[in-house]
C-alpha angles and dihedrals in degrees: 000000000000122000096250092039089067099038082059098098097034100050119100115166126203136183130264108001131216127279090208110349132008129179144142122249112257132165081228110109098020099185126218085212110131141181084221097061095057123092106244118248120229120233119259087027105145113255109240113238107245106228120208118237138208089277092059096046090048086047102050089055102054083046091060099037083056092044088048103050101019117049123088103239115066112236136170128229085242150128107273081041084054093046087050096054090043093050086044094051095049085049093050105049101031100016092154094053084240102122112032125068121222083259107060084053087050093058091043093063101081091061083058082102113012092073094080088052086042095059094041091063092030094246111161107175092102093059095047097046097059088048095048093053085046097060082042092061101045085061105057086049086054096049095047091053092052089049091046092050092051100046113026108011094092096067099046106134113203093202098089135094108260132128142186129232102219099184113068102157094121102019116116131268113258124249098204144046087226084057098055079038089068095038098056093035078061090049093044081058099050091047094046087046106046085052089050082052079050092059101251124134120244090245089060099038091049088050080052111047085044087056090043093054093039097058090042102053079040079064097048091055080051102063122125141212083250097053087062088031087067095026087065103038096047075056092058096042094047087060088075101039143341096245092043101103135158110222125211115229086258088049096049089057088058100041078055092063089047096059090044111105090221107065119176131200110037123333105247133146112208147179147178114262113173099306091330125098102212144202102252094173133316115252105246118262082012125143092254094046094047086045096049095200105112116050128204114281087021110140124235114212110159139023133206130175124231124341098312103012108135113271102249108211105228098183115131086011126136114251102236095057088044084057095057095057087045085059127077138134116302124276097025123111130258117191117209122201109207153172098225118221092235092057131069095271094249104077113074131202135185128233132194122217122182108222120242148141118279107222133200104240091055087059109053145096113310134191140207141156116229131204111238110183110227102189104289099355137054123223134197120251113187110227125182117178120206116202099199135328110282148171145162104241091183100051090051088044090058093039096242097175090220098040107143138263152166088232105035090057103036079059092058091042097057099042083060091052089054092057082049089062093240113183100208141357130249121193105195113196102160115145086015104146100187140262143165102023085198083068105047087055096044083046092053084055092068086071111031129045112240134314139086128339104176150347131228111194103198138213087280093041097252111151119217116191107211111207140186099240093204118104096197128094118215097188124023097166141099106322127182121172117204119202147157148196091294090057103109147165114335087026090056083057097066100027090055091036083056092050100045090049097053086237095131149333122270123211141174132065124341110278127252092263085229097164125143122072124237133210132193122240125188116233132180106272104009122352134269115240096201124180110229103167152024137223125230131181122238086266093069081242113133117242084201118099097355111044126187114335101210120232088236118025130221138212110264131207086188116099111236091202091053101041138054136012107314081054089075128077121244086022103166113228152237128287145140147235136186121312122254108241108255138160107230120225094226134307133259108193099109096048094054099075094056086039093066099038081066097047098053088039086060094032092050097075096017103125095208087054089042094053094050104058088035081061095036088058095050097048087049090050085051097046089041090063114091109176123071120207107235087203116106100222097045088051096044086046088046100048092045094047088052093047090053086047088053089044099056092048091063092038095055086050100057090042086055080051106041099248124143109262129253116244076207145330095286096056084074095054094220145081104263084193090086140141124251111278093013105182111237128266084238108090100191097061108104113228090269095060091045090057084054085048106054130082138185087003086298134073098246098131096032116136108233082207117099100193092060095056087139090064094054113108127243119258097254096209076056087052100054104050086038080065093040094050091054087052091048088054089045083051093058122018106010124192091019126120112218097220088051087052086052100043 
């Protein structure tokens, strides 16, 4: 049996991957683990150097015997192998310059190419050292904040001209204390500001802030070998490729409960990024999505439990211990306090999920009929959405006759849509992050007879074609799939497979570029994610880096610099290889070009469109400014004068539609700043009412009432290839219903 055949029923993709950790909230694992129960530092206690142990040394080298001979790409135990772990581990533990001095880097150059020499030997002391100066000098940051806020805080006047540089990505490294001193005085401003802009008294910031800094130099006096251990090694195995990741025992657990198919809590895929635990993607049908409230690259920075439970600040924190906070028994509430990804980075909000399990049925394939105008008449357009490729492996393995599947019920879908007269299909795979690659080939095969679906090229460059084996064809008709930029891995199969066979247009954002394939391998102390293939379209064209480009292109909220695959850093590319023989079911080529002469004909004066690029324009203004005032009366200027920017866009939106206009943003009761297809906040509504309730790929005029569903708006994303896929079918078969050609 082949390498990717066996992997069939294991693999299980997902969409952006951790730099360092990545799992899904569960309630699995709760840990008693409490900030009360610590003895609290003083400030100014010397920080206690870690020390690696045998383990370490034993597991290193697996890690590296696996890396050498098993990963896809080729490398060699070098120097310039031994300059790109050092430059990743100074970026992952001090990626803002806040925290080293220009000496400690100068000391860490001469590891620059002694780390190859150190892992070869399983030394592990480089890597240690940097991380324990590192603690060391968190802590002295910590304790200089806590002194600050006891002795000075209290006269700090907002009304002067400072400001502070957020982006230090590139900055220097300071050569001073008294220069870091500066630097963190501005950023004690910024924080006790933003929370007087919050409402909250400067008694009571400065009782917060204390707490805040004290748990958090508590945590640095808590760290463990095994926090540098992994530190370190993620470092090394980055190096190779972003998804390429070595897992701690504790990790491993967690990196378990991500691969179950029942998650409970709230549905969450996370990951380290600099101090920050961040959104990575909502697992689909989860309690965030269906609360529509947190969007992917969002930044969690404090939790609270229930509605008055105490706002833990989690900056700085580990993620696994984020991650128990985030946990609890179902049904209870978690609060989350965020920056979200839309904003300026510097205004935070807090959100409440009820956790829950995720199940399933909720997220599989659903189905509607939706209503397109077509001058004087309407006519009726079949959409199933399908949330992510699934399928109960159990339940085949012990030959249930109704075990689910993508494919299984995406055939039954459609066959009910045929009885409803339908004129054409939409597959609507925005925000599908992937799943069982065994279904989205068995799922192309509902559309095409049989041939290749897909190629994997492993680590040896031996090139396996992957085919749907059935001949029949289940739908022939008018397809159109719609996807974005959270459309990954087994959804860029069969959007690409689609595209290369002529079956249908695909339109939307440019897919994730989620394109190699992983395997886990034991090692002595964790376990090695290692990435051993890659997968390439039956064009020959790579699905990795790039994705699916769509026929016709939409406007994005989402960041391309900040999402998907050519976000991250050692990112392997595109390429191609030979194409799989194929017989294509027709071409479109020459249709795309009146196709989307229609489409931007309908979009130009479209006020749903309008407002999305309008939007689009403001949040990357806002992204774009790097710089925040520290004086009281230009922040509160500048925030009001973005929230009536914000207000007259929608404004302008609902006078275009006829809706009743907003006094101010409150008065919607939602965050207009949101992603394309954001689920609604109301849980209860199935799939078929959320896509009525979305517009503008957000939920910004949605009515909070149910009983007035009528009165919900269309998703208007949903809308418009629902149009071009109505011009596609008077292009080529005018006047024919689909379900009378079928029939």
């Amino acid at each position: 049996m082949s390498f990717i055949s066996d992997c069939f029923s294991k693999l299980r993709s997902t969409t952006k991957r951790a730099q360092h950790s990545l799992v899904v909230i569960s309630l699995s694992l709760a840990s008693s683990w409490s900030l009360a129960t610590i003895e609290t530092i003083a400030p100014g206690t010397p920080f206690e150097p870690l020390e690696p142990n045998r383990t370490h040394s034993v597991t290193s080298q697996q890690i590296l015997n696996n890396l050498l001979r098993g990963h896809y790409e080729h490398r060699r135990l070098d120097d310039k192998l031994s300059s790109k772990v050092l430059d990743i581990l100074l970026d992952d533990v001090d990626s803002t310059r806040s925290y080293f001095l220009a000496s400690d880097i100068r000391e860490f150059e001469k590891y620059r190419l002694q780390l190859d020499d150190a892992l070869a030997r399983g030394d592990m002391e480089p890597g240690f050292v940097i991380f324990n100066r590192f603690e060391q000098r968190v802590s002295e940051r910590l304790s200089f904040l806590l002194n600050e806020l006891k002795n000075n805080a209290a006269k700090y006047q907002f009304d002067g001209d400072e400001t502070l540089e957020l982006d230090r990505e590139d900055a220097q490294w300071a050569t001073t204390s008294s220069e870091l001193d500066q630097l963190w005085l501005k950023r004690l401003k910024n924080s006790m500001l933003n929370l007087k802009l919050a409402g909250k008294e400067k008694k009571d910031i400065i009782e917060l802030l204390s707490k805040r800094y004290q748990n958090q130099l508590n945590r640095v006096h808590l760290s463990k070998p095994e926090d540098a251990y992994q530190t370190f090694m993620n470092a090394v195995t980055r190096s190779f490729d972003p998804h390429t990741q070595y897992f701690s025992p504790r990790n491993t657990e967690n990196f378990n409960i991500n691969m179950s198919l029942s998650l409970q809590g709230i549905g969450a895929v996370l990951q380290t990024e600099d101090e920050h635990t961040k959104v990575v993607r909502l697992v689909p049908a989860g309690p965030a999505d269906k609360a529509g409230n947190l969007e992917p690259a969002d930044k969690i920075i404090g939790v609270g439990q229930n509605a008055d439970g105490d706002m833990v600040d989690v900056i700085g924190w580990r993620l696994d211990e984020v991650v128990d906070l985030i946990r609890g028994p179902k049904g209870t509430t978690v609060r989350l306090e965020i920056l979200p990804s839309s904003g300026s980075g510097n205004e935070s909000k807090t959100v409440a999920i009820v956790r829950d399990e995720v199940k399933l049925e909720e997220q599989s394939a659903q189905k509607e009929i939706i209503e397109i105008k077509d001058g004087e008449h309407s006519r009726k357009v079949g959409v199933i959405d399908i949330p992510t490729f699934y399928i109960d492996f159990k339940g085949r393995m012990e030959n249930k006759p109704d075990y689910r599947s993508t494919t299984r019920d995406v055939a039954r879908l459609i066959q009910e849509l045929k009885m409803d007269g339908v004129e054409g299909l939409i597959i609507d795979l925005r925000n599908n992050g992937g799943g069982s690659l065994e279904e989205a080939i068995s799922l192309t095969g509902l559309f095409i007879p049989t041939g290749p679906v897909v190629q994997v090229r492993s680590i040896r460059g031996r090139v396996e074609v992957l085919q749907d084996q059935d001949p029949g064809v289940l739908y022939d008709g008018p397809l159109t799939v719609l996807v974005n930029r959270l459309s990954a891995s087994a959804s860029e199969i069969f959007a690409g497979a689609i595209q290369d066979y002529g079956r249908g247009l695909v339109v939307g954002g440019q897919t994730f570029g989620k394109g190699t394939v992983q395997s886990l391998r034991p090692l002595h102390h964790g376990q090695l994610k290692i990435t051993q293939a890659k997968f390439y379209r039956v064009s020959g064209d790579s699905t990795q880096h790039q994705g699916v480009i769509p026929d016709i292109l939409f406007p994005s909220l989402f960041d391309k610099d900040k999402i998907g695959e050519s976000a991250l850093d050692e990112a392997l590319p595109w390429d191609t290889i030979r194409p799989a023989e194929h017989e294509k079911s027709g071409s479109l080529t020459k249709l795309v070009p009146t196709l989307r002469d229609k489409h931007q004909q309908r979009i130009s004066d479209n006020p749903d469109f309008l407002f999305m690029r309008e939007q689009k324009a403001l949040i990357t203004e806002l992204r774009d400014k790097t710089q925040v005032s520290l004086n009281e009366k230009v922040r509160k200027e500048e925030r009001e004068a973005n929230d009536q920017r914000r207000l007259a866009l929608e404004n302008s939106r609902r006078k275009a539609k006829g809706m009743p206009l907003l006094d101010s943003l409150d008065d919607d009761g939602k965050d207009n700043e949101t992603e394309e297809h954001n689920p609604s906040a109301d849980s209860a509504l199935t799939p078929e009412e959320k896509h009525k309730q979305q517009a503008s790929g957000d939920d910004a005029g949605a009515e909070s009432d149910p009983d007035k569903e009528d009165e919900k708006e269309d998703d208007a994303v949903l809308t418009e290839t629902g149009h071009i896929l109505l011009d596609f079918i008077g292009l080529t078969q005018p006047g024919t219903a689909m379900a009378q050609r079928l029939n």
